[in-house]
C-alpha atoms as an extended CHARMM CRD file, in Angstrom:
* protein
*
       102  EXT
         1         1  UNK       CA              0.0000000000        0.0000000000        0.0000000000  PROA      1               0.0000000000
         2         2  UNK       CA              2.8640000000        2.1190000000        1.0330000000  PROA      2               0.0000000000
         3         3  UNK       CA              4.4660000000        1.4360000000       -2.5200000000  PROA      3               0.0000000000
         4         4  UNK       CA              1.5560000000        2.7570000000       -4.3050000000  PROA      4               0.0000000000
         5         5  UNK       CA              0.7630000000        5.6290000000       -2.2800000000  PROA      5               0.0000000000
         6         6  UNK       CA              4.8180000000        6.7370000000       -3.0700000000  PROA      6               0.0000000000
         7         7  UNK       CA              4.2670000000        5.5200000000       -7.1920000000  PROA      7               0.0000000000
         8         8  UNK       CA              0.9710000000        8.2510000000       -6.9720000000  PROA      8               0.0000000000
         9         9  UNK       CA              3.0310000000       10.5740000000       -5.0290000000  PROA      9               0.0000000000
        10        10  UNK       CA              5.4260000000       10.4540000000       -7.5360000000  PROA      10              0.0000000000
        11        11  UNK       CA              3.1630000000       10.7010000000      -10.5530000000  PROA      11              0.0000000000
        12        12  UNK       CA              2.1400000000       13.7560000000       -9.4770000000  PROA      12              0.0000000000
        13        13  UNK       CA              5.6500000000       15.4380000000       -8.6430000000  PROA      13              0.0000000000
        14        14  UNK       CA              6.4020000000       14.5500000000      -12.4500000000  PROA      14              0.0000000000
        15        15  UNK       CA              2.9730000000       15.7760000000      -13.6980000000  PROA      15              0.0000000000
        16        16  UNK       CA              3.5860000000       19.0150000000      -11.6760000000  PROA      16              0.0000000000
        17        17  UNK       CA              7.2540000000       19.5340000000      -12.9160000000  PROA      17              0.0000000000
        18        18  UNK       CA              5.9220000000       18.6320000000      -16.4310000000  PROA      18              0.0000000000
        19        19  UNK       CA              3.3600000000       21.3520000000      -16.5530000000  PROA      19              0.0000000000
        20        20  UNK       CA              5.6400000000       23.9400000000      -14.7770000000  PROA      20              0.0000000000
        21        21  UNK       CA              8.2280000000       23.8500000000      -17.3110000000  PROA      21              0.0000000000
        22        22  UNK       CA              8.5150000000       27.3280000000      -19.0970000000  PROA      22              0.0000000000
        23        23  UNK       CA              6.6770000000       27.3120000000      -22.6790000000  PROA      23              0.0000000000
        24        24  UNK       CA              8.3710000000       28.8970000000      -25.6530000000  PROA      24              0.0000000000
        25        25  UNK       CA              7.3980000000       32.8460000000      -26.5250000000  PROA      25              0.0000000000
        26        26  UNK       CA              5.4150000000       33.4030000000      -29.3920000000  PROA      26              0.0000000000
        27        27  UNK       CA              7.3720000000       35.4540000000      -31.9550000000  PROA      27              0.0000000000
        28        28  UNK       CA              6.0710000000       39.2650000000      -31.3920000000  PROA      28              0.0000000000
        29        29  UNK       CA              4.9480000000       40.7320000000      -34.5490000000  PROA      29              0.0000000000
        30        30  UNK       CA              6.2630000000       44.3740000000      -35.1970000000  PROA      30              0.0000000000
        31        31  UNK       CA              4.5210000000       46.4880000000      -37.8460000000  PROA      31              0.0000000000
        32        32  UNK       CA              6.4890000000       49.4030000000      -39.3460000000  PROA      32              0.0000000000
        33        33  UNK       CA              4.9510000000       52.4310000000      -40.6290000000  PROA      33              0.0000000000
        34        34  UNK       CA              6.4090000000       55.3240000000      -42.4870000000  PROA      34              0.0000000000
        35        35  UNK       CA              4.2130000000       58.4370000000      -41.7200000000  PROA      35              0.0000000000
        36        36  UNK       CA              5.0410000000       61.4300000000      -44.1460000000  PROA      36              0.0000000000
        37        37  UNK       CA              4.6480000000       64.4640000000      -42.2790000000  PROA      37              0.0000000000
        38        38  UNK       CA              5.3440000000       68.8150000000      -41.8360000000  PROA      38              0.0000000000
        39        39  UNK       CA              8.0510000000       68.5160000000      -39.9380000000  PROA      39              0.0000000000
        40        40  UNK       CA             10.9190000000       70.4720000000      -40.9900000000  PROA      40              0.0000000000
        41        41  UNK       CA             12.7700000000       71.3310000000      -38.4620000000  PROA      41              0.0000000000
        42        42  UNK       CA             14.9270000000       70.1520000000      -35.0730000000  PROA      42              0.0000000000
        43        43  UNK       CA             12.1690000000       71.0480000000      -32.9200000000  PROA      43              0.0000000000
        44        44  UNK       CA              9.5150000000       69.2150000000      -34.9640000000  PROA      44              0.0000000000
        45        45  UNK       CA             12.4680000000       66.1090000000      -34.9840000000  PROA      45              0.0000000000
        46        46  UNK       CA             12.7970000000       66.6910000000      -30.8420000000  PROA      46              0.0000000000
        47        47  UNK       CA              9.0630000000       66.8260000000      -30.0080000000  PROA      47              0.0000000000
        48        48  UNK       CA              7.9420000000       63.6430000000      -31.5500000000  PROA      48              0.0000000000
        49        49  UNK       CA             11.0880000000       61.6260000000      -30.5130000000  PROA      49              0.0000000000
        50        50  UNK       CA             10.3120000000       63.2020000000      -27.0890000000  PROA      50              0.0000000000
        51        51  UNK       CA              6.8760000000       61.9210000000      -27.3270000000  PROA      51              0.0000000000
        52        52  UNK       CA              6.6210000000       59.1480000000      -29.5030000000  PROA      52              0.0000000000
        53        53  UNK       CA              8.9640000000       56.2400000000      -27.8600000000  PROA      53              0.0000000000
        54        54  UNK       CA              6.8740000000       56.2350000000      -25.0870000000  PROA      54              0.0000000000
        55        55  UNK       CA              3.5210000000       55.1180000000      -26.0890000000  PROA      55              0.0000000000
        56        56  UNK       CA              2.8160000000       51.0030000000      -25.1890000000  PROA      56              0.0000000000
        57        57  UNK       CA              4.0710000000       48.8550000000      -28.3810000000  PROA      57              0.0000000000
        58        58  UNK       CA              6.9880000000       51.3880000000      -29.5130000000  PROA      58              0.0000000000
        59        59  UNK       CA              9.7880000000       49.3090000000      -30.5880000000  PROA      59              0.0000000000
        60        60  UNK       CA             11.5030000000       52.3980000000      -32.2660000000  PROA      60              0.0000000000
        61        61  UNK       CA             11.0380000000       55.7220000000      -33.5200000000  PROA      61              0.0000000000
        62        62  UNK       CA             13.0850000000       57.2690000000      -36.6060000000  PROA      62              0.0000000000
        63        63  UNK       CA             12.6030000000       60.8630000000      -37.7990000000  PROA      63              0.0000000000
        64        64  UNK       CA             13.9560000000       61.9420000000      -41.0200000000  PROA      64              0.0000000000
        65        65  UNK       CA             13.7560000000       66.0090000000      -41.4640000000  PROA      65              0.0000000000
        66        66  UNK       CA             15.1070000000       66.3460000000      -44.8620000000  PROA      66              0.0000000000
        67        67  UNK       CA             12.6640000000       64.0040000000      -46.2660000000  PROA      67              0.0000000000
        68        68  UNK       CA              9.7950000000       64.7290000000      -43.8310000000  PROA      68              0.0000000000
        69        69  UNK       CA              8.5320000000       61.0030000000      -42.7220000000  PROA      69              0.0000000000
        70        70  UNK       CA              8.8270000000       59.5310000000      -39.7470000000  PROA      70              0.0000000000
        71        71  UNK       CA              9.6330000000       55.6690000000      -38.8270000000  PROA      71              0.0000000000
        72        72  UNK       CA              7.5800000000       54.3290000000      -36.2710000000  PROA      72              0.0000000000
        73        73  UNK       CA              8.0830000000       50.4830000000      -35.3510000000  PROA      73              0.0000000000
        74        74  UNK       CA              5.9260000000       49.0500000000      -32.8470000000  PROA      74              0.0000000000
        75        75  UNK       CA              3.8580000000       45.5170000000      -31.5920000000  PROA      75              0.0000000000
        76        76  UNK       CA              0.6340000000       45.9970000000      -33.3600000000  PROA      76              0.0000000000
        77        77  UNK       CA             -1.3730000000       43.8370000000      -29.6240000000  PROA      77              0.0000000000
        78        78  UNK       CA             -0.4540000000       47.1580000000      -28.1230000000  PROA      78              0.0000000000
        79        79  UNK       CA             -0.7940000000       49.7440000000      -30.2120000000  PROA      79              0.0000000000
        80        80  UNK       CA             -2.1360000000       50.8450000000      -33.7250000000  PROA      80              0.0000000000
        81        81  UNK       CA             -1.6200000000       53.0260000000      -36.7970000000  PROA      81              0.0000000000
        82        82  UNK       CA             -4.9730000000       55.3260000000      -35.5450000000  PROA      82              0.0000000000
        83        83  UNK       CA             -3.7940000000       56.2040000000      -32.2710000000  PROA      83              0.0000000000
        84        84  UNK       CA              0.0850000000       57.0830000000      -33.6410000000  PROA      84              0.0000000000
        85        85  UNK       CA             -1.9350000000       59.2630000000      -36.0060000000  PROA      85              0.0000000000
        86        86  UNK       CA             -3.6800000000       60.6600000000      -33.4420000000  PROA      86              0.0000000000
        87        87  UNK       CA             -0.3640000000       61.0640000000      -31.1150000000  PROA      87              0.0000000000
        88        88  UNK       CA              1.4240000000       63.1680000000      -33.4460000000  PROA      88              0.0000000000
        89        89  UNK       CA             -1.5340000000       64.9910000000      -34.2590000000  PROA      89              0.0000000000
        90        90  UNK       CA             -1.8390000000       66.2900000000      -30.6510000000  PROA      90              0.0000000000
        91        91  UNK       CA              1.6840000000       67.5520000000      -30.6670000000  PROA      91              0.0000000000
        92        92  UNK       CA              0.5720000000       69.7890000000      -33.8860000000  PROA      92              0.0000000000
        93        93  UNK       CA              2.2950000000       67.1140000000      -35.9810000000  PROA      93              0.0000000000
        94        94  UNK       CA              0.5770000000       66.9330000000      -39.3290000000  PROA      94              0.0000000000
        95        95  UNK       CA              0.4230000000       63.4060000000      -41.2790000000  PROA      95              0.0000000000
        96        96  UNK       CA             -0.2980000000       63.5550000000      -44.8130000000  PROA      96              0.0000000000
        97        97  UNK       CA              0.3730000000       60.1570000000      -46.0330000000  PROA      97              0.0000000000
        98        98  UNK       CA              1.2080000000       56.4190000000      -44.2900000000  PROA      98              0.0000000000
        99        99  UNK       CA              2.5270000000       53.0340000000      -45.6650000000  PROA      99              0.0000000000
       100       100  UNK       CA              2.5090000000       50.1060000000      -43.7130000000  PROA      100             0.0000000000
       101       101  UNK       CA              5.8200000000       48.1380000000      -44.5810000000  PROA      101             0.0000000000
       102       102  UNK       CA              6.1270000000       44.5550000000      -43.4360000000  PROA      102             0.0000000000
């Protein structure tokens, strides 16, 4: 009796161990997005890298002045293209055009 009590003892230590054991992490998906905007200066550059980086989901945050457009990679769970818009919107950042790059 002893002998099977300690075999069903056992069984569970394994079972327990078995479903304790750390799973693997699901590849995170990362959109990109290239938003063509009115910046054109430093300040415009420094206000949306000041604000930008921040938001949930922002893997990184590029900001080209000569050619206008910023880079915005991010986890698309966490975030989305609308409220980016909207971001730089409310720091009188003006988006004229987006494309979604894979």
């Amino acid at each position: 009796m002893k002998k099977i009590i300690a075999l069903f003892g056992m069984l569970a230590m394994v079972a327990g161990v078995a479903t304790a054991a750390p799973k693997e992490k699901a590849e995170k998906k990362v959109t990109t997005v290239v938003f063509t905007t009115d910046i054109d200066c430093h300040h415009c550059a420094q206000k949306v890298m000041n604000t930008i980086p921040y938001d949930k989901g922002i893997k990184d945050v590029q900001v080209d002045v000569p050619t206008k457009t910023v880079t915005v990679k991010f986890d698309p769970a966490k975030n989305s293209i609308e409220s980016l818009t909207k971001a730089l919107t409310e720091i009188k950042v003006k988006v004229t055009n987006q494309q979604v790059k894979e």
